[in-house]
C-alpha positions in Angstrom: 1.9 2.6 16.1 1.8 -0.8 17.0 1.0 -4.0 14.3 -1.9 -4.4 16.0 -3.1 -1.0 15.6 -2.7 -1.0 11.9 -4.3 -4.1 11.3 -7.2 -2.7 13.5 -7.3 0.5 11.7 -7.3 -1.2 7.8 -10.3 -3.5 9.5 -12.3 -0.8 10.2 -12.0 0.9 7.2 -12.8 -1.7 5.1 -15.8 -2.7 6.8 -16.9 0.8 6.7 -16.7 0.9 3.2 -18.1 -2.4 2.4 -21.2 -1.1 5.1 -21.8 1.7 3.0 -21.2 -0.3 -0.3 -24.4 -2.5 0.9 -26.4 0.6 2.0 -26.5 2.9 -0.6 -26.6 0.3 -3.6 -22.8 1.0 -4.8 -21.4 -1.3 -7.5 -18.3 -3.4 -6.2 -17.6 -5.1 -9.0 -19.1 -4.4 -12.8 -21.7 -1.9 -13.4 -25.0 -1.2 -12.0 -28.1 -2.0 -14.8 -29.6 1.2 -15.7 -33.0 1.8 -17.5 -31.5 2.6 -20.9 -29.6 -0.7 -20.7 -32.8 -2.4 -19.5 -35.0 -0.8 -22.4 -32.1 -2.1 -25.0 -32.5 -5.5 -23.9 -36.0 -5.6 -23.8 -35.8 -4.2 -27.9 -33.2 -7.0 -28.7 -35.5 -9.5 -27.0 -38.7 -8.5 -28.9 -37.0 -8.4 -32.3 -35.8 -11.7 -31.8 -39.3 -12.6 -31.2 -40.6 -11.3 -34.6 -38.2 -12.5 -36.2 -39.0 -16.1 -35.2 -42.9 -15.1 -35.9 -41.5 -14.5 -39.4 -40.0 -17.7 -40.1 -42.1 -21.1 -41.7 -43.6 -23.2 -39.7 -44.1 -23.3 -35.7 -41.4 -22.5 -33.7 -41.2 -21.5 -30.3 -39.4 -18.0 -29.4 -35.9 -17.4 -27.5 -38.3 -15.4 -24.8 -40.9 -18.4 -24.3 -37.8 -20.9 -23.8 -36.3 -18.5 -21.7 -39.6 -18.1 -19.7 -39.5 -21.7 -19.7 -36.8 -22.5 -18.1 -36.9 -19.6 -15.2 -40.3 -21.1 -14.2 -38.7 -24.6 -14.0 -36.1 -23.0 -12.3 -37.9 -21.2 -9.5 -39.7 -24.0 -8.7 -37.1 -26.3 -8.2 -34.9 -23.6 -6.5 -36.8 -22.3 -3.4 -33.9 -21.9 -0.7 -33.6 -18.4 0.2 -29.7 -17.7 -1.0 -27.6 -14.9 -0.1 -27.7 -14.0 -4.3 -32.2 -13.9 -4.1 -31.3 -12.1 -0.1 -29.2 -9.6 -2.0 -31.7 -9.0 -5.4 -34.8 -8.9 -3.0 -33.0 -6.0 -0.9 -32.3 -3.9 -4.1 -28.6 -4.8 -3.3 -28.4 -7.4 -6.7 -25.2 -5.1 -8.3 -23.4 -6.6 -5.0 -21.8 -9.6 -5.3 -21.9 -12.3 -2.6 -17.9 -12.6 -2.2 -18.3 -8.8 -1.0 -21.6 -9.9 1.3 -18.8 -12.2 3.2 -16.2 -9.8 3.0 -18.6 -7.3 4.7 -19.5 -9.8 7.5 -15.6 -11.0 8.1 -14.0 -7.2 8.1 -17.3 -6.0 10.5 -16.4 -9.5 12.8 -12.4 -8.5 12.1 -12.8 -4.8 14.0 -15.0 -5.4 16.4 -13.2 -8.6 17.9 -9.9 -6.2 17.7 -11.9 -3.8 19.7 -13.4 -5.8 22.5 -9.7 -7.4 23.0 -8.4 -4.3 24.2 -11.2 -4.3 26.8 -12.8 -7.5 28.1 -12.3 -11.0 28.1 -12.5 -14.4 25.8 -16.4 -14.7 26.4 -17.3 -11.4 24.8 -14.4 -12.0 22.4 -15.9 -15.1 20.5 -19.5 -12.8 21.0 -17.6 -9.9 19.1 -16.6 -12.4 16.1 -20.1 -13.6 15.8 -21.0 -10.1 15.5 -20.4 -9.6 11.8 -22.8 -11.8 10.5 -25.2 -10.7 12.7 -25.3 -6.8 12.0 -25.1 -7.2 8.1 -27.7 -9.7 8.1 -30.0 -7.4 10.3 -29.1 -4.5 7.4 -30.4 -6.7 4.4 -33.7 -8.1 6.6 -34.3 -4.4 7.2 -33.9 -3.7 3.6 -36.2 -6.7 3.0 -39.0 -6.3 5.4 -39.1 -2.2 4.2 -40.0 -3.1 0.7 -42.1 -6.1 2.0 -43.9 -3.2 4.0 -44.1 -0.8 0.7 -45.5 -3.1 -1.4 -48.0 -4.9 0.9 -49.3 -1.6 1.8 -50.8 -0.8 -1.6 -51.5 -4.6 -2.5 -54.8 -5.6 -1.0 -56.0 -2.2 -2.0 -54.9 -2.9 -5.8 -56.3 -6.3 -5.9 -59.6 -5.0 -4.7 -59.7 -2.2 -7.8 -58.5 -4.9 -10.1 -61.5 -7.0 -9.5 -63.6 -4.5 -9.9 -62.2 -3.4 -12.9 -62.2 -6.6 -14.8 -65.9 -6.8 -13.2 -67.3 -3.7 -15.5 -66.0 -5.4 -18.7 -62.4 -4.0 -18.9 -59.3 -7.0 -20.5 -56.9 -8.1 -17.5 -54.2 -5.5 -19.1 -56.6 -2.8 -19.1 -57.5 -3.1 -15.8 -54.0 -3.4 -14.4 -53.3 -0.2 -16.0 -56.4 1.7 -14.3 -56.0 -0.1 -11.2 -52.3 1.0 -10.6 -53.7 4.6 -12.1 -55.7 5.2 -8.7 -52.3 4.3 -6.7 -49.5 7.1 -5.6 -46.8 8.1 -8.3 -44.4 6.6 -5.1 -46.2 3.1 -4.7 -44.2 0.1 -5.2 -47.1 -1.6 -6.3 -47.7 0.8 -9.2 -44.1 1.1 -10.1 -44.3 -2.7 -10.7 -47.4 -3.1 -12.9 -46.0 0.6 -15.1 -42.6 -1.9 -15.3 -44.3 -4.8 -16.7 -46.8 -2.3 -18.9 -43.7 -1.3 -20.3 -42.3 -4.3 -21.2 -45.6 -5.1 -23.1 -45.0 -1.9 -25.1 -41.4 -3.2 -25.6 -42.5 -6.1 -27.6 -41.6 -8.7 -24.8 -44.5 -11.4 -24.6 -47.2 -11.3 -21.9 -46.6 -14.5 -20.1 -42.5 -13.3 -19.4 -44.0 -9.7 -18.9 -46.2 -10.5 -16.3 -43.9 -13.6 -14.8 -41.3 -10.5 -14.0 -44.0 -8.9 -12.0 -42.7 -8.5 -8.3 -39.5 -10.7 -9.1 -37.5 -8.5 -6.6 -39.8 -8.2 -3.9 -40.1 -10.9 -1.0 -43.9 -11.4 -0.6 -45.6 -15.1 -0.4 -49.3 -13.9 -2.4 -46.9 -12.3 -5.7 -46.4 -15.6 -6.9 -50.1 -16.5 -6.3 -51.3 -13.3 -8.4 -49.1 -13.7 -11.1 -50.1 -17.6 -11.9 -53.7 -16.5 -11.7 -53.3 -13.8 -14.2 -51.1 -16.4 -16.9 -53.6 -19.0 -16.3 -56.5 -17.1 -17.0 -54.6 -16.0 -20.4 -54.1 -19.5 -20.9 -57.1 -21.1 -20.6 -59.4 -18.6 -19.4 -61.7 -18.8 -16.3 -63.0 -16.2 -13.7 -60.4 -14.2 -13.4 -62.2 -11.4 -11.3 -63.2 -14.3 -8.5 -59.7 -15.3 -8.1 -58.3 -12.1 -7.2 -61.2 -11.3 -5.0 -60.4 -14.0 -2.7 -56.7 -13.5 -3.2 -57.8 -9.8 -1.7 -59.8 -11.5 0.9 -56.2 -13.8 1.8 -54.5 -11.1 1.8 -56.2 -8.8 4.5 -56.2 -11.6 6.2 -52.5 -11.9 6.4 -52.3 -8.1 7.1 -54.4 -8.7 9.8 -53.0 -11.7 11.8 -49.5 -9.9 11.3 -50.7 -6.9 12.9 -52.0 -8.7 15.7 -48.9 -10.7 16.1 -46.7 -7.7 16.3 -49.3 -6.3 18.6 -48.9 -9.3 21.3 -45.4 -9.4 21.1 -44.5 -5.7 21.3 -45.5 -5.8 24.8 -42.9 -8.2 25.8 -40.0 -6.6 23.5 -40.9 -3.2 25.4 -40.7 -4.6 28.5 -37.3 -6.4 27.9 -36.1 -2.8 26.8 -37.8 -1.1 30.0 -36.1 -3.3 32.6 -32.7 -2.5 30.3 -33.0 1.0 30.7 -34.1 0.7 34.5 -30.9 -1.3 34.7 -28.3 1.1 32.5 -30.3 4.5 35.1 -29.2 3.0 38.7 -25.7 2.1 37.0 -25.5 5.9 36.4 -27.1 7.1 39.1 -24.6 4.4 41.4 -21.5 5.9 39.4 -22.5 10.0 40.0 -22.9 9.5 44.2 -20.2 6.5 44.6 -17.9 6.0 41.6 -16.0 3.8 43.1 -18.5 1.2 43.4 -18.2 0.7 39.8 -14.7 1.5 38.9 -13.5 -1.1 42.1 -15.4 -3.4 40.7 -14.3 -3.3 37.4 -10.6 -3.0 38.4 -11.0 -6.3 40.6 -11.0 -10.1 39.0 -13.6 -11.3 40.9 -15.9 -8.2 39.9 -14.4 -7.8 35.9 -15.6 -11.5 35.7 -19.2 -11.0 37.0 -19.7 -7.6 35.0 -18.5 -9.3 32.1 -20.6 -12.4 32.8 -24.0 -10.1 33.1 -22.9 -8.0 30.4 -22.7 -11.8 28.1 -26.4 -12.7 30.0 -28.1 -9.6 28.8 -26.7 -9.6 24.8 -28.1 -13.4 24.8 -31.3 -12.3 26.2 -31.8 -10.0 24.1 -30.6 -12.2 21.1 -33.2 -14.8 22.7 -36.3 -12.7 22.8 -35.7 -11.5 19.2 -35.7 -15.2 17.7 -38.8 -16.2 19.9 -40.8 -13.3 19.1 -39.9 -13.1 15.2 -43.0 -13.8 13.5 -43.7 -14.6 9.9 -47.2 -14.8 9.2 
């Protein structure tokens, strides 16, 4: 076995691992943060707090300081990082050192595979690759939860305002809003998560600041400043969320019809593909020499190589022109 066989072979098993590492939520380094752990904190946290309650004179609490500075903090900090990519795709127990790892060892094997077959062109592609294909696994994480949770959200909102609307406190009605949702929604798994920490003891602006924290959706941040304010200083609360409702569907709804009038064009450009790929069979089953003398000559390597390069940037092209964020 040659050098470059090895190295090949140690590539691609790294970047298997580290593939599956990022899929299924597998600690690299440290241990994961489990519920018991989670609980213990929350207890620590809210005993501090009484304990300051306790003392002479007014003082502000460890959690309000704390709840302070992660406010100042998100709003100065609003760049999308590979550490917020990883927590919003459930993947936080990852560091980012193994995120590049994963994209260099994927880039690593596949360049050491298209060497043994075609040319510099697809070469430099292949090395470009890495980045790429784990960056399209954490979207797809991403956009998955985004999909979850925006499922169930209008729907919430509207039996939240109705709630509040019949007399019920802003904590009352969360809890019988999320009631009416599935056991599975991420929506209710979020508001029983910051119920809980309310039970815990932890105060209600940090408790309902955490709400959605790991989730990438643009109205989470407008609902949960509409529910501190109104503890603040009061105001219709039931108003506000009814027309964050009404925003909301109207998101839903321009999305849907953006998908809709680009889905056309991203079939099409997967139509004329698979058109293309069909006569290349059907050319190789009556007349395989057509496409193995074409291969095995320069002149025709270097154009089936150069159409090969033509179709992966098309299809890299119609991806970024037609990806929509509404």
């Amino acid at each position: 076995m040659t050098p470059l066989s090895i190295v090949a072979i140690l590539a691609a098993v790294t970047a298997c691992l580290l593939i599956v590492l990022l899929v299924m939520r597998l600690p690299v380094t440290g241990r994961a943060v489990s519920p018991m752990h989670l609980r213990q904190q929350m207890k620590a946290l809210a005993d501090l707090q009484r304990e300051d309650s306790d003392d002479d004179g007014p003082q502000v609490s460890i959690a309000d300081t704390a709840a302070q500075e992660m406010a100042v903090e998100k709003v100065a900090d609003t760049q999308l990082t590979i550490r917020k990519r990883l927590k919003f795709a459930q993947l936080s127990n990852i560091p980012p050192y193994a995120f590049s790892l994963a994209q260099i060892a994927t880039s690593l094997t596949l360049f050491l595979v298209v060497r043994l077959y075609f040319d510099t062109v697809l070469q430099m592609i292949a090395l470009l690759s890495g980045p790429l294909l784990i960056n399209w696994v954490i979207n797809r994480r991403i956009d998955s939860r985004f999909k979850k949770f925006d499922m169930d959200f209008p729907q919430f909102l509207l039996s939240l305002v109705g709630m509040l609307r019949i007399g019920l406190n802003p904590i009352q009605a969360l809890q019988a809003a999320a009631s009416g949702l599935e056991d599975e929604s991420l929506v209710k798994m979020e508001v029983d998560l910051m119920l809980e920490r309310l039970r815990m003891g932890v105060s209600e602006e940090r408790s309902i600041g955490s709400f959605g924290e790991d989730i990438y959706h643009p109205e989470i941040e407008l609902f949960v400043q509409a529910l501190i304010l109104s503890r603040r200083v009061g105001g219709n609360l039931s108003d506000t969320l009814d027309r964050l409702a009404k925003q909301v569907r109207r998101r839903q709804y321009f999305r849907q019809s953006a998908n809709a009038a680009v889905g056309m064009q991203r079939g099409s450009i997967w139509f004329i593909l698979g058109v293309l790929g069909a006569m290349e069979l059907y050319l190789y089953t009556i007349w395989p020499e057509a496409v193995t003398g074409a291969w095995k000559h320069p002149d025709g390597r270097m154009v089936c190589q150069a159409g090969i390069t033509a179709i992966i940037l098309g299809i890299f092209w119609v991806r970024q022109v037609t990806k929509l964020r509404v």
